[in-house]
C-alpha positions as CSV (number, residue, x, y, z in Angstrom):
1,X,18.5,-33.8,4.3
2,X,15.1,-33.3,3.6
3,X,14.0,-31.3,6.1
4,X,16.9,-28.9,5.6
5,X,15.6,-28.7,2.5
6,X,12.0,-27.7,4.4
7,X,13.8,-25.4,6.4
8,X,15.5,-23.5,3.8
9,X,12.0,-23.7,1.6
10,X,10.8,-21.6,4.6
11,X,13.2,-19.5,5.3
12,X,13.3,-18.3,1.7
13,X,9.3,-17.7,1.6
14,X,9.7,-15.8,5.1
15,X,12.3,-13.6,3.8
16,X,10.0,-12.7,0.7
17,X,7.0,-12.4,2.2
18,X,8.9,-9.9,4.8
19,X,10.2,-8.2,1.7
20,X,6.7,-7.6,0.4
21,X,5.5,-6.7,3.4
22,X,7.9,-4.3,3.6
23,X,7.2,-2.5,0.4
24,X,3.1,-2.6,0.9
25,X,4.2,-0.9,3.5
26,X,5.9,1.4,2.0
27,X,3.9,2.3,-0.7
28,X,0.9,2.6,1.4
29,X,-1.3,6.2,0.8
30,X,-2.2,5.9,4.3
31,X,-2.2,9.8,6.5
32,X,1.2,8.5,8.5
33,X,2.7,10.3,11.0
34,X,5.5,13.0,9.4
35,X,8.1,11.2,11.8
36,X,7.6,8.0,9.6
37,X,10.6,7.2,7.6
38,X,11.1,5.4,4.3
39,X,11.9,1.7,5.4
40,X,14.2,1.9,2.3
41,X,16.6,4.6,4.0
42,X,17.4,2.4,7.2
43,X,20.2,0.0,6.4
44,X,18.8,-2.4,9.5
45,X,14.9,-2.8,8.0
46,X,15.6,-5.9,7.0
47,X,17.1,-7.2,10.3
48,X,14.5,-5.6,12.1
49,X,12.2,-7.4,9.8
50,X,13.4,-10.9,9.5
51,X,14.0,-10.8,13.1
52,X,10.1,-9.3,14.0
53,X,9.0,-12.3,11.7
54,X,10.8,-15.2,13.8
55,X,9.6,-13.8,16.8
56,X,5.9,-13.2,14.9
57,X,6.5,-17.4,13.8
58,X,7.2,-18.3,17.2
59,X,4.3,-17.1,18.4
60,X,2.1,-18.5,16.0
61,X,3.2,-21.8,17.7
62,X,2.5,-20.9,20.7
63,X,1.4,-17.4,21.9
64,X,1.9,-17.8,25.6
65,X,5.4,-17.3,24.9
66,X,6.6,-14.2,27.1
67,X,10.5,-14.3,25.6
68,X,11.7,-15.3,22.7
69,X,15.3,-15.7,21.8
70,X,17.2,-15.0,18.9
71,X,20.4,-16.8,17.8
72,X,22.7,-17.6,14.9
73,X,23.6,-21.2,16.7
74,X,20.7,-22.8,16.0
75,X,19.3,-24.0,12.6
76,X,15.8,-24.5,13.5
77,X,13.4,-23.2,16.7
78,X,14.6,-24.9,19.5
79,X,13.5,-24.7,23.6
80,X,16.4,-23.9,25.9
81,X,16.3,-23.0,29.0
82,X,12.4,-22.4,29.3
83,X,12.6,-20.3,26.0
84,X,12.0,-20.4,22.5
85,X,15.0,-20.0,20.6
86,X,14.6,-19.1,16.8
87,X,17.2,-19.2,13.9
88,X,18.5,-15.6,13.5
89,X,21.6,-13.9,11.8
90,X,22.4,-10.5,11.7
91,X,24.1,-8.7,8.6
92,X,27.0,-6.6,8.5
93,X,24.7,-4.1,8.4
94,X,23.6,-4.3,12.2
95,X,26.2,-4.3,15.0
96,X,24.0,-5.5,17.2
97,X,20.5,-7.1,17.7
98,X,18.2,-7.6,20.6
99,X,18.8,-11.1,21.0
100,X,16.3,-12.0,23.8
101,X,12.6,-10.1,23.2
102,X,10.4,-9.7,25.8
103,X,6.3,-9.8,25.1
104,X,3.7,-8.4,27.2
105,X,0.0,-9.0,26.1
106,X,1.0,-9.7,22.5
107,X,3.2,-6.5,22.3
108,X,7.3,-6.5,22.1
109,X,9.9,-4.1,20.9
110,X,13.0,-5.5,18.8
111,X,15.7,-3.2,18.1
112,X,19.0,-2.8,16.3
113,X,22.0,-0.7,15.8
114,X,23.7,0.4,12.6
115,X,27.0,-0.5,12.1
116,X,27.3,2.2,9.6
117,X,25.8,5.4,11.4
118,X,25.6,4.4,15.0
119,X,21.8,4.8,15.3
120,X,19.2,2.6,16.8
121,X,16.3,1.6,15.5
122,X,13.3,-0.3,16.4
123,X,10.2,-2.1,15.4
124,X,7.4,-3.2,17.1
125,X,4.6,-6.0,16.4
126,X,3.1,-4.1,13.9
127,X,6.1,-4.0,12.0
128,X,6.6,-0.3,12.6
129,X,9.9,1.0,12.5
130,X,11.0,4.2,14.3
131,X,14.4,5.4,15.3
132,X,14.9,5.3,19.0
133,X,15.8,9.0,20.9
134,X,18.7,9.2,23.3
């Protein structure tokens, strides 16, 4: 019981620290690009950001990991199959996730699509999001 409590603990300090992340990134001054859009305005930031963060903690176990999987059916990281699997749910927001990411030389894509307009987004491992073009 105690180390759901741990768990929980740490899954509640990711999700803020990925919300604060989120809006210092935001509210930066830097010159962005014009094609930047306001993380606020995409309803599947914060799956695109909770879900960059697991992969971001997995790899800060271990960074010769070249895929990480994401899954709602485990409570805590787990090795299956030759992979790391990390704790993930998507919202209602997001009808679907990439559930298996794939990193090359510390670089990796994760994207998701909106249940609510049909459009897919990703975000990368610098926590940029960007709307992907058919």
């Amino acid at each position: 019981m105690n180390k759901n409590k741990i768990n929980a603990a740490v899954l509640a300090t990711l999700i803020a620290v990925t919300g604060a992340f989120g809006l210092s990134a935001c509210s930066s001054d830097g010159n962005g690009g014009s094609s930047q859009v306001d993380v606020s305005e995409i309803d599947v930031a914060e799956d695109l950001q909770t879900a960059r963060q697991a992969v971001e903690d997995a790899l800060a176990e271990d960074p010769t990991w070249a895929q990480v999987m994401l899954a709602g059916d485990v409570k805590q990281p787990t090795e299956k199959y030759g992979l790391l699997v990390m704790p993930f749910v998507k919202s209602e927001a997001a009808d679907r996730v990439t559930g298996t990411v794939t990193i090359t030389d510390g670089k990796y894509v994760i994207e998701a699509d909106s249940a609510a307009t049909g459009q897919t987004w990703q975000i990368d491992q610098d926590g940029n999001i960007t709307e992907v073009a058919e």
